[in-house]
N, C-alpha and C positions, 0 to 999 in steps of 0.2 A: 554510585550507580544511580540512576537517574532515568526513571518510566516517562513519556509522552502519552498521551491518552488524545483523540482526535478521530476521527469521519473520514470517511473516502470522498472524497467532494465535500463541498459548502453551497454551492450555488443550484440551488433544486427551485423551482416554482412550487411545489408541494409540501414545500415547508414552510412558507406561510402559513401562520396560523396555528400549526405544531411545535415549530423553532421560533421563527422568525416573528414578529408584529402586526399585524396585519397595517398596509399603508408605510413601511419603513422602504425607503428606496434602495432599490438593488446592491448600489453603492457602500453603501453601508452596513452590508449582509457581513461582510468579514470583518471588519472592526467589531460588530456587535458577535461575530462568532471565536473570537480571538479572546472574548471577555472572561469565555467559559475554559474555552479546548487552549494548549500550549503547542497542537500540531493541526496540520493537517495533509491528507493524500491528495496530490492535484490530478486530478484524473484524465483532463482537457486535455494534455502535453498528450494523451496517448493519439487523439484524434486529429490535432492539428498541432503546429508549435505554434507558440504567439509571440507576440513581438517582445523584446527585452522591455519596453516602456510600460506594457503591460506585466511584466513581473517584479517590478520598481513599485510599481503604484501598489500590489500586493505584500509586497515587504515593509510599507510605510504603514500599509495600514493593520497588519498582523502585530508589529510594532518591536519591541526589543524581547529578546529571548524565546520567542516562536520559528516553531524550526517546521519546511516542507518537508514531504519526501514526493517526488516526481515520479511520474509515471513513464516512463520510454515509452518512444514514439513507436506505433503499431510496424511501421516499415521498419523496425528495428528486430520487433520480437515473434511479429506475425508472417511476414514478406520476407524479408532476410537475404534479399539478393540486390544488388548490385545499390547500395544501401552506405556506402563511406559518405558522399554528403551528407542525407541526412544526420549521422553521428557527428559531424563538425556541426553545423546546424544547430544541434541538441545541444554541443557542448555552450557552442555562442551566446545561446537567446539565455542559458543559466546564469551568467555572469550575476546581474544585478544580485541574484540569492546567496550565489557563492560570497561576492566580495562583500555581501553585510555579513557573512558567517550563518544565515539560517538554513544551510542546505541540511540538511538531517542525513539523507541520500536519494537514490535513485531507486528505484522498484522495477525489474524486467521482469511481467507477466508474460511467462509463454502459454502458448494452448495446449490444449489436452493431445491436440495432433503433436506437438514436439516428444516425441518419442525418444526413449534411451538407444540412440546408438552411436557410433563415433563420428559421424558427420555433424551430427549436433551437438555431440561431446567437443569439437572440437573449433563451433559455431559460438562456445560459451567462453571461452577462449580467446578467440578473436573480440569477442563483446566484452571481454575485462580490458583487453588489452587499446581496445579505441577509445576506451573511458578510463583510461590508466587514471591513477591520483584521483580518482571522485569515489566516494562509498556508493556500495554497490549494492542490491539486494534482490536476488534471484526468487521469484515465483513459479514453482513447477504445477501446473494442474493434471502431470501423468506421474504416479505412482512406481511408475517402473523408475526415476533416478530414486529410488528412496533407498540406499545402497552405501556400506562406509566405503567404498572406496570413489563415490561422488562426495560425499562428507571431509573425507580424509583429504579431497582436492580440491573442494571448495574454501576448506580453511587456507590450503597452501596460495591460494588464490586471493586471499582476504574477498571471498565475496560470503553476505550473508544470506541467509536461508531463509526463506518464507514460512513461518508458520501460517498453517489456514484451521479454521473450523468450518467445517462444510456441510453437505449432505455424503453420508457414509453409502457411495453408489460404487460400483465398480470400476474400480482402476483411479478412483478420485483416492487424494489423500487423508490418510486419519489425521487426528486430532495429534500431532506430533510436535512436541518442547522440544527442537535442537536452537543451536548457537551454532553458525561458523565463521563469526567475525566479532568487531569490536560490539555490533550491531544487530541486538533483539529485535525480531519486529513478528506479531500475530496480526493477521486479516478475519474478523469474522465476517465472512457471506453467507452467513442465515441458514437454516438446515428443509430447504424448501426443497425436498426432492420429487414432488408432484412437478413442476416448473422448471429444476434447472436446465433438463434438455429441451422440453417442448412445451413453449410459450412464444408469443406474440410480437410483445413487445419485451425489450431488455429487460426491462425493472423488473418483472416478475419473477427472475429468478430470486432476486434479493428480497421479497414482498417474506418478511419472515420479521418475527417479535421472538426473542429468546425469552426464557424462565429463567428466575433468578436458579432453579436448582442446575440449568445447563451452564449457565456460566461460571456456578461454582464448582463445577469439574476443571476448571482453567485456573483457581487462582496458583495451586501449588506449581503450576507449568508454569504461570508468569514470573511467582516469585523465582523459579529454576533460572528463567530465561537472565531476567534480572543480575542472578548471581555470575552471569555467566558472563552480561555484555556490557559494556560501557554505558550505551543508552539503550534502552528498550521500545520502543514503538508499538503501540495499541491501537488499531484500526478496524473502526466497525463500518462494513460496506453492507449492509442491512438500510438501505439508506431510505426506501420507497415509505414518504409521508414522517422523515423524520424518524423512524425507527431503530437508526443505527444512535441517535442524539440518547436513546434510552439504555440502551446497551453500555454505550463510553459511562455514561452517571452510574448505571447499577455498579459495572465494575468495578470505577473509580471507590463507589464508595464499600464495595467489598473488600477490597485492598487497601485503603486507609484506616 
């Protein structure tokens, strides 16, 4: 069994100074963050794809034994219609990750709108099925698939299941330890419920510092997770000002 521990993004301006050196050139942000973390969530793949040469030059510089996990492209999990290019697209520009071995997996965040019913039940489906052969790792932010007969299908599926810690708002997910594939993975997005619906700009939702006592409501869930999956993946999206870099270290060293 084998835990990653890693950041939703690397690449913030607001981490200078917090993470990063101040005066260290952009370029050198992931080598010098690769030093620390063994993962990380690329989160850009949600907003544009970029070019294979550009995820070449990230695998060189993560270096050996550092594994991504990608974000699907928002036309994949948020649009959903008339969408088969982009999933060739998606599959294409991964190569350079696959063929070094660091793809970890793929992450579909759907929104809170993705609602449990059978056109989306069967929208998940078609989305295993266009990403056959790649690990997979489904993000629900609506409460309603939290159900073992999505559980019981999702494993038949080999897709994994997103743990999240969040704000405990209605119809958002608890704090829930399942496994339904080879592949553990936890999202902390910070327990900011003043901001997660109404704020300004993005980052406010994630503008959150956890207590060493809230995260230690997680370790026995992680050790679970752990037990359960082949690798486990740990991702703190707490990110505004470097804040999730403090989350990845407390845990890590709770768990060691």
């Amino acid at each position: 069994m084998m835990i990653y521990f890693g950041t939703s993004g690397f690449s913030y301006n607001d981490w200078v100074g917090n993470f990063y050196p101040p005066g260290m050139p952009r370029w050198e942000w992931l080598s010098y963050y690769a030093r620390e973390f063994n993962t990380c969530e690329l989160n850009s793949t949600f907003y544009a794809l970029p070019k294979p040469s550009n995820l070449k030059a990230m695998v060189d510089k993560a270096g050996d034994g550092f594994l991504f996990s990608i974000k699907a492209n928002q036309e994949m999990t948020h649009q959903r219609q008339d969408n088969a290019d982009v999933f060739k697209a998606f599959r294409q520009v991964l190569a350079p990750i696959i063929d070094a071995g660091e793809l970890g997996c793929i992450l579909a965040q759907f929104p809170y709108s993705f609602s449990f019913n059978r056109l989306n039940w069967d929208y998940l489906a078609s989305f295993r099925e266009q990403l056959a052969g790649l690990p997979l790792v489904i993000e629900f932010r609506n409460a309603q698939w939290l159900r073992s007969d999505v559980f019981d299908w999702l494993r038949c599926q080999d897709l994994g299941f997103c743990c999240v810690d969040e704000p405990q708002l209605p119809n958002l997910l608890p704090p829930l330890a399942e496994a339904t594939s080879k592949i553990g993975y936890v999202r902390f997005h910070g327990r900011n419920s003043a901001k997660w619906w109404q704020h300004e700009q993005a980052y406010e939702r994630y503008d959150y510092s956890y207590s060493p006592q809230e995260l230690s409501q997680w370790l026995p869930k992680i050790q679970k997770l752990d037990s359960m999956a082949e690798k486990t993946f740990i991702f703190a999206n707490n990110h505004w000002r470097g804040q999730s870099v403090d989350t990845i270290r407390q845990l890590r060293t709770m768990l060691d």
